[in-house]
Rosetta silent file (secondary structure, phi, psi, omega in degrees, C-alpha in Angstrom):
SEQUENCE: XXXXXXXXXXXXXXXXXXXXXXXXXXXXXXXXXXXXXXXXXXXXXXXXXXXXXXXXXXXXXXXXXXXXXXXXXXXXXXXXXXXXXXXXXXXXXXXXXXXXXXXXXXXXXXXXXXXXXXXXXXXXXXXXXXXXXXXXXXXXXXXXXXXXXXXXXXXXXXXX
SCORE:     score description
SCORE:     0.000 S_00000001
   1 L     0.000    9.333  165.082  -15.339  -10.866   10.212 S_00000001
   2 L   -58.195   -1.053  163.299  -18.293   -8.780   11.478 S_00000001
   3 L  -106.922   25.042 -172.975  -16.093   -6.552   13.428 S_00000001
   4 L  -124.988  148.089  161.843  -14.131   -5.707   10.562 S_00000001
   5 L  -173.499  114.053 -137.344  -14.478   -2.732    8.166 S_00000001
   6 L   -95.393  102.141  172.825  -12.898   -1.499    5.486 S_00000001
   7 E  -121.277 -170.437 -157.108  -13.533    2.197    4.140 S_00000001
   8 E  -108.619  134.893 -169.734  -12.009    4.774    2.325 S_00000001
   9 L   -54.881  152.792  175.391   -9.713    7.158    4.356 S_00000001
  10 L  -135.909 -166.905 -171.555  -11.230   10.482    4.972 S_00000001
  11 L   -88.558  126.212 -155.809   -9.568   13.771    6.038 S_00000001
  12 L   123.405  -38.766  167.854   -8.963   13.525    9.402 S_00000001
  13 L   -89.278  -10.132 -155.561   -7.188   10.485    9.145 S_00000001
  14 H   -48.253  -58.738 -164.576   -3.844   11.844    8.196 S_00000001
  15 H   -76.276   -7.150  179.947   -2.167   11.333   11.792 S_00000001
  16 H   -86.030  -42.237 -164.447   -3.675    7.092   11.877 S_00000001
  17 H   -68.136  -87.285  174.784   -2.418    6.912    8.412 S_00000001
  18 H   -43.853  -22.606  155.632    1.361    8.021    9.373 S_00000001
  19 H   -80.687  -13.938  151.862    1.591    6.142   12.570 S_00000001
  20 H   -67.073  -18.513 -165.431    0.999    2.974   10.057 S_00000001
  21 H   -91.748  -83.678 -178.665    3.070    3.931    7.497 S_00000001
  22 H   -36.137  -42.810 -175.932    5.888    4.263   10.672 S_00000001
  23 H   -71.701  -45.436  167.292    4.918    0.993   12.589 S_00000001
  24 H   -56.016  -60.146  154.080    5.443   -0.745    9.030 S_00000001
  25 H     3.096  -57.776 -153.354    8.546    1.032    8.667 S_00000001
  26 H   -84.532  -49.992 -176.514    9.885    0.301   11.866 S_00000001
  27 H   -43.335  -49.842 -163.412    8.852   -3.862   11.072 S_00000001
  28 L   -88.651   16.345 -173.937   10.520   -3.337    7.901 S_00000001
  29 L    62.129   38.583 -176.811   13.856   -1.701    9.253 S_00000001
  30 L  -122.127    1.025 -167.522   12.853    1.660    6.864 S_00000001
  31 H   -22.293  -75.646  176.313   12.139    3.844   10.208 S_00000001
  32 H    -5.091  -43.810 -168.221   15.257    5.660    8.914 S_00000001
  33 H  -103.120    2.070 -175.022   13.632    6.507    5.734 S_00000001
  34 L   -62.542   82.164  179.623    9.993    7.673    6.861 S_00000001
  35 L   -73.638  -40.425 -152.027   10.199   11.604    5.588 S_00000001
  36 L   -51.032  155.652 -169.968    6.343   12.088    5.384 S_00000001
  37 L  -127.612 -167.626  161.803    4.671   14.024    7.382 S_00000001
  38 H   -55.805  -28.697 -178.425    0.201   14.788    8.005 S_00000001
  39 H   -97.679   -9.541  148.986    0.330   17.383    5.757 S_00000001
  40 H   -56.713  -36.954 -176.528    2.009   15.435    2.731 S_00000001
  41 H   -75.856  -65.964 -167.643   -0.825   12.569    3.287 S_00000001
  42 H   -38.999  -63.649  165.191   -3.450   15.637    3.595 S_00000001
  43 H   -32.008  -66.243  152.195   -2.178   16.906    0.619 S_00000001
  44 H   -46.246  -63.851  154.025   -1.990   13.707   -1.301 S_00000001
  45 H  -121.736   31.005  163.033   -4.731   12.329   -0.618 S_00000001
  46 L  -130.547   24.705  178.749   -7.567   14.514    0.041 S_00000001
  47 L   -57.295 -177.166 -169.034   -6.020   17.332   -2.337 S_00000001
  48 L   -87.353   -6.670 -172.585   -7.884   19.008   -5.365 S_00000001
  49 L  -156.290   31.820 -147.751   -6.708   16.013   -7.673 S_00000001
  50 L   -64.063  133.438 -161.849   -5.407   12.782   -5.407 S_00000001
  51 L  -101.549  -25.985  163.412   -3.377   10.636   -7.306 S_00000001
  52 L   -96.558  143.980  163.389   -2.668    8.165   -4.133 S_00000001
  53 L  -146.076 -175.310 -167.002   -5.717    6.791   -2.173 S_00000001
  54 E  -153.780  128.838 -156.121   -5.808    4.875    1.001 S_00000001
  55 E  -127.794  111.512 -169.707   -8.648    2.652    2.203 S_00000001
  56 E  -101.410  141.411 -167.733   -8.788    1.800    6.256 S_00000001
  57 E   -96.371  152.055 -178.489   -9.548   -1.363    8.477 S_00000001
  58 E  -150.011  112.471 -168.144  -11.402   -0.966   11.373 S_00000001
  59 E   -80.497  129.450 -179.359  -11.720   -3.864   13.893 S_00000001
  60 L    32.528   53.251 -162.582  -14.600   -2.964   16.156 S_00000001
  61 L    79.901  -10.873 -179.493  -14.332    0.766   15.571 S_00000001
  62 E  -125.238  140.913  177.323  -10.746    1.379   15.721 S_00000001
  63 E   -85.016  140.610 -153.466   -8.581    1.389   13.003 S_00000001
  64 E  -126.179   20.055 -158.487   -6.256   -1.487   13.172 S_00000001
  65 E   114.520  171.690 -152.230   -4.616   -0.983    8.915 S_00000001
  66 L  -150.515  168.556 -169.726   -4.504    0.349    5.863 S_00000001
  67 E  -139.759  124.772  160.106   -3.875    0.037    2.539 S_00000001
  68 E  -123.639  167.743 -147.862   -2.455    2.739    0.517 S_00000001
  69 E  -133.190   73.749 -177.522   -2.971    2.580   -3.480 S_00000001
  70 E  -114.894  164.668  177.296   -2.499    4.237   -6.828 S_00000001
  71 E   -56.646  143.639  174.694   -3.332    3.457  -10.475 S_00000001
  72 E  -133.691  175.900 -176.904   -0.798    2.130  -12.650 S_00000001
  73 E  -134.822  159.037 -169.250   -0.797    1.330  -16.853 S_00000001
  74 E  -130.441  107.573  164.037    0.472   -1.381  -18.133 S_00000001
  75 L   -44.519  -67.190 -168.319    1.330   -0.475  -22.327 S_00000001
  76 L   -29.310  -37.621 -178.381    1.521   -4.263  -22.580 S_00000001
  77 L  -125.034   53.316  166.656   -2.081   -5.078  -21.882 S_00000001
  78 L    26.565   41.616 -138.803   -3.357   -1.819  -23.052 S_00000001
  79 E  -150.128  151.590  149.575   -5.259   -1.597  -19.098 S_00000001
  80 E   -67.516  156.080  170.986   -4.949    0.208  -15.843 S_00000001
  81 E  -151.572  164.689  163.841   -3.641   -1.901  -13.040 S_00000001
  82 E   -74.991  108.847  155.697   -3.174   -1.280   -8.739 S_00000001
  83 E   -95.266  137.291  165.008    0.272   -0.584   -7.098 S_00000001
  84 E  -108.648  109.002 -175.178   -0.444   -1.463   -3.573 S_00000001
  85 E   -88.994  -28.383 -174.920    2.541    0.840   -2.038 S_00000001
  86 E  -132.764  134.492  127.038    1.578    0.022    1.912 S_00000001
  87 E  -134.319  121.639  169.743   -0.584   -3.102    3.537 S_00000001
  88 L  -109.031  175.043  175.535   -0.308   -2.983    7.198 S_00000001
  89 L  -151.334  145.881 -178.700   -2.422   -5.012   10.090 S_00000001
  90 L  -108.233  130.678  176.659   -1.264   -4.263   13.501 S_00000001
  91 L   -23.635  -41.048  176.183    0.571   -7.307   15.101 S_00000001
  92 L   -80.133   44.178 -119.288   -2.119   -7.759   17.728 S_00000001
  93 L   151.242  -31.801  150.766   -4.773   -8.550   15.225 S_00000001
  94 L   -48.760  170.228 -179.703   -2.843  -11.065   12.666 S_00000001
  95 L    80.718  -27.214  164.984   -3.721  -13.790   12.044 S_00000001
  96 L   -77.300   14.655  142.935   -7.753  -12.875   11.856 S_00000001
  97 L    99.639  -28.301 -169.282   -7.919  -12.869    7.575 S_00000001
  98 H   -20.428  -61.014  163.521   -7.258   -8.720    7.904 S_00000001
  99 H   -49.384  -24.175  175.762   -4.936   -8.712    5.682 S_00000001
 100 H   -99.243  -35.814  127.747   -6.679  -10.843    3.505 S_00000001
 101 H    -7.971  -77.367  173.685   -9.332   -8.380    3.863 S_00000001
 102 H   -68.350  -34.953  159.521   -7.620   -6.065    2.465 S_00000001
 103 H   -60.930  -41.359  168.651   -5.996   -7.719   -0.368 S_00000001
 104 H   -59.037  -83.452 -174.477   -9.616   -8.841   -1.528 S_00000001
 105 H   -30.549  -77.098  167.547  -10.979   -5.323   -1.459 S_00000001
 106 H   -11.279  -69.580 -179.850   -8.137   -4.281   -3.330 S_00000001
 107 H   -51.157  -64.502  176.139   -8.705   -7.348   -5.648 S_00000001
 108 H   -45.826  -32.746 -170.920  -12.148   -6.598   -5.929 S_00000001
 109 H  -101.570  -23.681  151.578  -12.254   -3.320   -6.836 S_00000001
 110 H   -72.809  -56.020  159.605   -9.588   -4.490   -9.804 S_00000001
 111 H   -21.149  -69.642 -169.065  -12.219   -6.964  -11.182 S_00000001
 112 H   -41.117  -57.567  165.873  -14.919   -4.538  -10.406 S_00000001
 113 H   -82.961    0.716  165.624  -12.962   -1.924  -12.809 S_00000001
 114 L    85.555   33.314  167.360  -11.748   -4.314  -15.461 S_00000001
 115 L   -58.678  135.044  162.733   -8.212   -3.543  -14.003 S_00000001
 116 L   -50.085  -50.073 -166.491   -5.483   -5.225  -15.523 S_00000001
 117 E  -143.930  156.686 -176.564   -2.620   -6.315  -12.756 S_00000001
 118 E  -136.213  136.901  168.354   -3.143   -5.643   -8.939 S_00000001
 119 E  -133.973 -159.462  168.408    1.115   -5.770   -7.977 S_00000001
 120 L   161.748 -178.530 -165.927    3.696   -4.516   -4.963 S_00000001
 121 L  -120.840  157.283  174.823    6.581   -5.202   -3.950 S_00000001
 122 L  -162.095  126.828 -166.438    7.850   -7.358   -0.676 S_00000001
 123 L   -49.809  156.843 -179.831   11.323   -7.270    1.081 S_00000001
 124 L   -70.000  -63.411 -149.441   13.140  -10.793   -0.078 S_00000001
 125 L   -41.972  -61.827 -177.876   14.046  -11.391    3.639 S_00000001
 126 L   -33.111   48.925  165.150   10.143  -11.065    4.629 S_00000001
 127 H   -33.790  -38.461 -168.683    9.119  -14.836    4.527 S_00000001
 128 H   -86.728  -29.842  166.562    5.914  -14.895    5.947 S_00000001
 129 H   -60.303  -37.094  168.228    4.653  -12.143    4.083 S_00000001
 130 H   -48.854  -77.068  167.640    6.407  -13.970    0.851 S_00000001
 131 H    -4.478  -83.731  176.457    4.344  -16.828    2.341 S_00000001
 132 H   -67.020  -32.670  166.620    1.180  -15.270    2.633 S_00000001
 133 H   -48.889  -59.977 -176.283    1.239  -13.291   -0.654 S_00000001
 134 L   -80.081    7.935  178.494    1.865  -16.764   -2.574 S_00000001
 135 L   -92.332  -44.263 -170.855   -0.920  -18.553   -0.577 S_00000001
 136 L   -84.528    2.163  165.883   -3.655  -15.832   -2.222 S_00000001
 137 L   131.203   -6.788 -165.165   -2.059  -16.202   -5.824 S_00000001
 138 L   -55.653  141.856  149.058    0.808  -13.907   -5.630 S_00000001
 139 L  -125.220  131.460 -146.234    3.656  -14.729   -7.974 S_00000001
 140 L   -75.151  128.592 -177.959    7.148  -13.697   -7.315 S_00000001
 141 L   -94.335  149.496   17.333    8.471  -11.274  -10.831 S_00000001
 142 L    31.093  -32.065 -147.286   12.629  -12.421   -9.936 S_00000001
 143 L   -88.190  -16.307 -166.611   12.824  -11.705  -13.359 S_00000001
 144 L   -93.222  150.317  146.595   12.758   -7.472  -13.032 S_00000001
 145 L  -107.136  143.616  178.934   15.201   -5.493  -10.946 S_00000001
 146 L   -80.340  169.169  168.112   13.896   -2.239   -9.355 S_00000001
 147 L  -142.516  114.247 -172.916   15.551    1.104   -9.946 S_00000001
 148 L  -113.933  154.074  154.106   15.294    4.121   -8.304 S_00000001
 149 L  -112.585  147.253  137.261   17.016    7.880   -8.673 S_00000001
 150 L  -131.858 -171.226 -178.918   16.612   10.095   -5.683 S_00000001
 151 H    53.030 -129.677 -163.786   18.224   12.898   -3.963 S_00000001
 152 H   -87.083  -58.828 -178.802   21.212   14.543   -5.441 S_00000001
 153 H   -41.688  -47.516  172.638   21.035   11.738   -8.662 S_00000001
 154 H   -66.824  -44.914  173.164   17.538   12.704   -9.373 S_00000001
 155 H   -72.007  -10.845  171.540   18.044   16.460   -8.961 S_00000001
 156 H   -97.253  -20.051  166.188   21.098   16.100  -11.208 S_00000001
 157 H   -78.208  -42.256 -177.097   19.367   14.237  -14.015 S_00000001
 158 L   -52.755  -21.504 -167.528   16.328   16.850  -13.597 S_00000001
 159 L   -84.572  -35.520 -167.823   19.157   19.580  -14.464 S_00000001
 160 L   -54.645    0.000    0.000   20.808   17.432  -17.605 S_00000001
């Protein structure tokens, strides 16, 4: 793994960051839903307060994935915890621990901060990533359903 290295995105990165965010997309069938653009990432995360952060692999010099990241709280265990909202690796390049790379940093830097829960989410359909998740320790929550408002539902509850 001496040609791999993981740092923290810097400004500049904006347009690397959004063709990953799309090539996961496009893997995951979400093309469709990819609004974001460089200057939402720009914004987000190298803004006056970033609230998202994004930390990039770089296989001999070029970045080859990403991770993007924000804090979460858990009431239950009175703690901070990691949502990891994106980990990509680009398909020519699996297989080589990257990904595993990146989940360890990730991991590491919850230990490191006495973080509570490192989660995400992963389509059901997505075996190998199901696969690979539960080989490093992941365990599958079955028990929660997600929920989202957007759009017109969300702008109509914001009005109630």
């Amino acid at each position: 793994m001496t040609n791999l290295v993981i740092r923290a995105a810097i400004p500049g990165d904006e347009a690397t960051i959004l063709q990953f965010v799309r090539d996961l997309a496009e893997y995951e069938k979400l093309l469709h839903e990819v609004e974001a653009s460089e200057a939402d990432l720009a914004r987000d995360l190298f803004g006056p307060a970033p609230k998202v952060f994004c930390d990039i692999a770089e296989w001999d010099g070029n970045p080859v994935g990403f991770v993007l990241w924000f804090y979460t709280y858990s009431t239950f265990q009175g703690r901070h915890g990691i949502w990891l909202e994106d980990l990509y690796v680009d398909p020519n390049l699996r297989g080589k621990g990257l990904g595993k790379a990146l989940l360890v940093h990730l991991a590491q830097r919850c230990v490191s901060e006495k973080l509570g829960r490192f989660e995400w989410w992963v389509l059901d359909w997505n075996e190998p990533s199901i696969k690979f998740y539960k080989s490093q320790g992941g365990v599958m929550q079955d028990e929660w359903t997600k929920v989202r408002i957007d759009g017109a539902a969300l702008e109509a509850l914001g009005r109630s």
